[in-house]
C-alpha positions, 0 to 999 in steps of 0.5 A: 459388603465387599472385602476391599470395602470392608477393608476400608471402613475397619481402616478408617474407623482405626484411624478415626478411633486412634486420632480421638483415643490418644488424646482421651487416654493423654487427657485422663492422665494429665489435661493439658497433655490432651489439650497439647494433643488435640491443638498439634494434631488440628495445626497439623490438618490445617497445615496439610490442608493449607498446603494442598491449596495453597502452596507451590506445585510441589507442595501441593502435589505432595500434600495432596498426594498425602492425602490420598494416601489417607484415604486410600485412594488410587493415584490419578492417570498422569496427562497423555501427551499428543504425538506431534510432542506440543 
């Protein structure tokens, strides 16, 4: 496996260890502090999300730019514009 790969699997399996260890550890210290955990950060996916494909063309832009972000991917090429400047 290549190392930039690898990078990338350790990341995301971080992130995935993170996003399911907080409100475990939350919920063994007291249960409705992991319930409050797990509904803020679902309200917040959906709050991404909904933005990305609902919002302005501002917001969607951010969001989805939010999200590549996280997934570590690359932004896209911008358009390239014609000589003639239609």
């Amino acid at each position: 496996m290549e190392p930039l790969a690898r990078a990338a699997w350790v990341r995301a399996a971080g992130v995935g260890a993170v996003g399911l260890g907080v409100p475990a550890l939350a919920w063994s210290v007291h249960a409705a502090l992991g319930v409050t955990l797990v509904v803020f950060e679902a309200l917040v996916a959906v709050v991404v999300v909904g933005a990305a494909l609902f919002g302005s063309e501002v917001i969607s832009e951010r969001a989805f730019r939010l999200l590549r972000w996280l997934s570590n991917r690359p932004e896209p090429e911008a358009p390239r514009r014609s000589r003639t400047g239609r």
